[in-house]
FIKOLZA-1660 file (N, C-alpha, C; in steps of 0.1 Angstrom, whole numbers, plus 5000, padded with zeros to 4 digits):
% residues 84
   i   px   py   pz ch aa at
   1 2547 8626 7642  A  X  N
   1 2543 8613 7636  A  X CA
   1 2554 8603 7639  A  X  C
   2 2554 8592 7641  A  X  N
   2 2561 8581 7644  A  X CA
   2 2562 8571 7628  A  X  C
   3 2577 8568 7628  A  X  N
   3 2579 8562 7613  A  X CA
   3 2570 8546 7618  A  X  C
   4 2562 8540 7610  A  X  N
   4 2558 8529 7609  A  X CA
   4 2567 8514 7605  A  X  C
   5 2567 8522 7591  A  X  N
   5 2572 8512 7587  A  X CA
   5 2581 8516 7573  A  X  C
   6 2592 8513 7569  A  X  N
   6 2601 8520 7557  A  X CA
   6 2596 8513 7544  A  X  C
   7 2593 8519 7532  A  X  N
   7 2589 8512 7518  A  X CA
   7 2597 8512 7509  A  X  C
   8 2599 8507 7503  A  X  N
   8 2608 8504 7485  A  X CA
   8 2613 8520 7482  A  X  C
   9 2603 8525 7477  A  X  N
   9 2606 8539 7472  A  X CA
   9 2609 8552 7480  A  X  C
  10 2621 8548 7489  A  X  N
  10 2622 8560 7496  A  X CA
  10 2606 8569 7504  A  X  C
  11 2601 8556 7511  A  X  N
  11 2589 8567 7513  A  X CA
  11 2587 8558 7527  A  X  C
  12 2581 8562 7539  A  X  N
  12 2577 8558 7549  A  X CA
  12 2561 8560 7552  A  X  C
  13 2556 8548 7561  A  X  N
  13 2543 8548 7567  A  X CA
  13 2551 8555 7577  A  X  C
  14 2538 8565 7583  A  X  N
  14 2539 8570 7594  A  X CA
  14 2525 8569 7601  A  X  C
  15 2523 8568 7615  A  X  N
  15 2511 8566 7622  A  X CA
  15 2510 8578 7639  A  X  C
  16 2499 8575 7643  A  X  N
  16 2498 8581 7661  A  X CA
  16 2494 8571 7666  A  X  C
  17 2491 8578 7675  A  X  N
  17 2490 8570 7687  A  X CA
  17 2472 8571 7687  A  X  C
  18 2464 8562 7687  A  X  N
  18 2451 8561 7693  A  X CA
  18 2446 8554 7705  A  X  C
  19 2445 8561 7713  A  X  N
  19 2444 8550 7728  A  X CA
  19 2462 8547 7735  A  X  C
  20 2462 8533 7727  A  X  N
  20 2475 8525 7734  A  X CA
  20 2479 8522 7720  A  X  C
  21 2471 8525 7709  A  X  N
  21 2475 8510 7695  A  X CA
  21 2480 8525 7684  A  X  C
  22 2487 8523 7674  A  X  N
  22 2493 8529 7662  A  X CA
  22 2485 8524 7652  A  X  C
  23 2479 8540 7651  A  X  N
  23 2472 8537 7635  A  X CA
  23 2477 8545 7624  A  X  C
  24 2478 8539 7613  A  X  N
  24 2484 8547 7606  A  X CA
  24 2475 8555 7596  A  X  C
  25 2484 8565 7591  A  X  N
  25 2482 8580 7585  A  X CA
  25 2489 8582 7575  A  X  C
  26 2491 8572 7563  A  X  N
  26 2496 8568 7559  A  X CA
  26 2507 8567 7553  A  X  C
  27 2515 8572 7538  A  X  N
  27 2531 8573 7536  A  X CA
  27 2534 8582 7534  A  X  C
  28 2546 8587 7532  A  X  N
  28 2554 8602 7533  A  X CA
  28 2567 8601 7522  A  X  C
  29 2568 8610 7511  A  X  N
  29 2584 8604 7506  A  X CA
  29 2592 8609 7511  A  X  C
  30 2606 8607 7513  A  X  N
  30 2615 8613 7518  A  X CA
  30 2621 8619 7503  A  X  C
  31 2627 8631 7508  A  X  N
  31 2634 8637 7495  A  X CA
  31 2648 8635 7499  A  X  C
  32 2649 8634 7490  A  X  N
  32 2671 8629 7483  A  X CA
  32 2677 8635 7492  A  X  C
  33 2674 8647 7499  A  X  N
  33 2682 8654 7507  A  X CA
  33 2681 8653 7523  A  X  C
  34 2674 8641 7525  A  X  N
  34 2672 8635 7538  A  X CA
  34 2678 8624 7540  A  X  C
  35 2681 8614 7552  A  X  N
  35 2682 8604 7555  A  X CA
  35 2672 8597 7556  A  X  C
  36 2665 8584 7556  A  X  N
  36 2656 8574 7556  A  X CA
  36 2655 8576 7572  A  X  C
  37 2641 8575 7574  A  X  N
  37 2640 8578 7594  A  X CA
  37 2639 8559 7594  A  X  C
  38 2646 8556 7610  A  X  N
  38 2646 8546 7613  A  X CA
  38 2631 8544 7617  A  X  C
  39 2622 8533 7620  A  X  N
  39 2618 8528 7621  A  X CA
  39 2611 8535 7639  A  X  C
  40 2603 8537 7641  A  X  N
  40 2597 8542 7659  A  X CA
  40 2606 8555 7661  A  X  C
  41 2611 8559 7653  A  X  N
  41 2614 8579 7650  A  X CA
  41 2605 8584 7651  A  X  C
  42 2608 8595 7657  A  X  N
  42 2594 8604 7654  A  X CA
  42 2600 8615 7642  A  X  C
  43 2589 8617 7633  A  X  N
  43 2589 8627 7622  A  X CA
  43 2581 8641 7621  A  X  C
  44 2588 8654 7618  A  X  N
  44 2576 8660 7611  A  X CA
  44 2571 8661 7599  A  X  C
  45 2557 8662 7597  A  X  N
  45 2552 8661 7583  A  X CA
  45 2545 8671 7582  A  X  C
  46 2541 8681 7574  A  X  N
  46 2535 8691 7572  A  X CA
  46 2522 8685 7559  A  X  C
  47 2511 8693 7561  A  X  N
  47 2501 8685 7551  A  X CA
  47 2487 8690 7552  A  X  C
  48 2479 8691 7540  A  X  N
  48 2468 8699 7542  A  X CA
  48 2457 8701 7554  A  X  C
  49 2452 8687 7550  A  X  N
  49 2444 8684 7565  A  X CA
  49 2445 8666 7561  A  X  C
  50 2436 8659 7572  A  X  N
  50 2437 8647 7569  A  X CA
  50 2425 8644 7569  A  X  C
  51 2420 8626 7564  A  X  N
  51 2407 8628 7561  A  X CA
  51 2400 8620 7575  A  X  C
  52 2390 8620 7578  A  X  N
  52 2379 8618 7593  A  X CA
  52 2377 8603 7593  A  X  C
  53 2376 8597 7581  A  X  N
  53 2373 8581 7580  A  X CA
  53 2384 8569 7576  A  X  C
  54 2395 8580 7572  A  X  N
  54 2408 8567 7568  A  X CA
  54 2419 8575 7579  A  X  C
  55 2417 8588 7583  A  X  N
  55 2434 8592 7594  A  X CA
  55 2441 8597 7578  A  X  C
  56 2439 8596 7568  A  X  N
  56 2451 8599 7557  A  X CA
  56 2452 8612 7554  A  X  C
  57 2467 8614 7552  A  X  N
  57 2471 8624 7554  A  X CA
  57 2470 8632 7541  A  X  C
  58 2465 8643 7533  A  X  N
  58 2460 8647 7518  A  X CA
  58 2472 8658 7520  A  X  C
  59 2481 8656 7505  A  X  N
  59 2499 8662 7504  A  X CA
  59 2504 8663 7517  A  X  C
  60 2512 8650 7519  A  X  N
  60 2524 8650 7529  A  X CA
  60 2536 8655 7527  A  X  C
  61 2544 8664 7534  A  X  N
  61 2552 8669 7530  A  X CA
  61 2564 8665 7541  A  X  C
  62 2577 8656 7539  A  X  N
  62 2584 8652 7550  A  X CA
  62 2595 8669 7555  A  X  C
  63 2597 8665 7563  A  X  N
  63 2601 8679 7571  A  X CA
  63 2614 8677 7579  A  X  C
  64 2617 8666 7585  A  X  N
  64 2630 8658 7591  A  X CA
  64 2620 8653 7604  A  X  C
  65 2634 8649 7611  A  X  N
  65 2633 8639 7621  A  X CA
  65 2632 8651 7630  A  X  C
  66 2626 8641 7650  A  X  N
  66 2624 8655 7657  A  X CA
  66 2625 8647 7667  A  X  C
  67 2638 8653 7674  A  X  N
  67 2644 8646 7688  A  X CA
  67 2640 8651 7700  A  X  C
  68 2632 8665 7699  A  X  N
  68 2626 8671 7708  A  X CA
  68 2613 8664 7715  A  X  C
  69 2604 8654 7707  A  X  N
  69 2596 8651 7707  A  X CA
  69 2591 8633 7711  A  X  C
  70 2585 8629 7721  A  X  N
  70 2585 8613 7722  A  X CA
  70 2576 8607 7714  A  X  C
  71 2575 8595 7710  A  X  N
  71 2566 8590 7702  A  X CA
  71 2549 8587 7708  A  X  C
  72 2553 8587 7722  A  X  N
  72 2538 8586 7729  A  X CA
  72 2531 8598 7731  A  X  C
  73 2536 8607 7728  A  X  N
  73 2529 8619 7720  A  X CA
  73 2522 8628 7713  A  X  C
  74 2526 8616 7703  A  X  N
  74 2519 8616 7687  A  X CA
  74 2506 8610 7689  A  X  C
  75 2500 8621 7688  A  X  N
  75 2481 8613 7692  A  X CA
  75 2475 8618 7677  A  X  C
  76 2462 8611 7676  A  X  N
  76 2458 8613 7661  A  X CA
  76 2448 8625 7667  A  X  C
  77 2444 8630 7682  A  X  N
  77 2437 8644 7685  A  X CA
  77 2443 8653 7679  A  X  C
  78 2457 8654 7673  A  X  N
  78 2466 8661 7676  A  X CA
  78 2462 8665 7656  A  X  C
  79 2457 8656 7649  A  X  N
  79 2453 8660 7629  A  X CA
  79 2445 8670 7633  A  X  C
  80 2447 8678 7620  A  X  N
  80 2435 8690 7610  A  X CA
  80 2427 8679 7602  A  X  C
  81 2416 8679 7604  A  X  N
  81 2410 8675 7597  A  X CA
  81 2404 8685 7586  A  X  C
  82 2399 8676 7574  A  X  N
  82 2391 8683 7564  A  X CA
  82 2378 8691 7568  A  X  C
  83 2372 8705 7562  A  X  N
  83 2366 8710 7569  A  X CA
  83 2352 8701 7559  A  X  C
  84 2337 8699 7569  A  X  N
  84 2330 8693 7561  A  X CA
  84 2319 8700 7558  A  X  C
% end
């Protein structure tokens, strides 16, 4: 997932890639024992599934940063969705 954008409370939007455009999937907290991800980082987030009509992520769990990984990678093909 790619950081979007950083929030007040220790917590980041994160988004993919759909097409060409970033849609987001939405925030993540960071726990005390992390550093704040800069801004077009890519992250992992671990999380139950997400939902089909908002992309939102249901318990995000932040995981660290992932240097192995480019940001034009992060596709939203790439969510579990909820089973319906």
């Amino acid at each position: 997932m790619v950081v979007a954008k950083i929030n007040v409370q220790r917590s980041v939007e994160v988004s993919l890639f759909q097409g060409r455009s970033l849609v987001s999937c939405g925030n993540v907290t960071i726990p005390a024992n992390h550093d704040i991800p800069q801004v077009g980082s890519v992250v992992e987030v671990r999380y139950l599934y997400a939902y089909r009509d908002s992309l939102a992520l249901y318990q995000p769990v932040y995981l660290g940063p992932r240097d192995d990984v480019d940001p034009d990678e992060c596709l939203v093909s790439q969510l579990k969705f909820k089973a319906e």
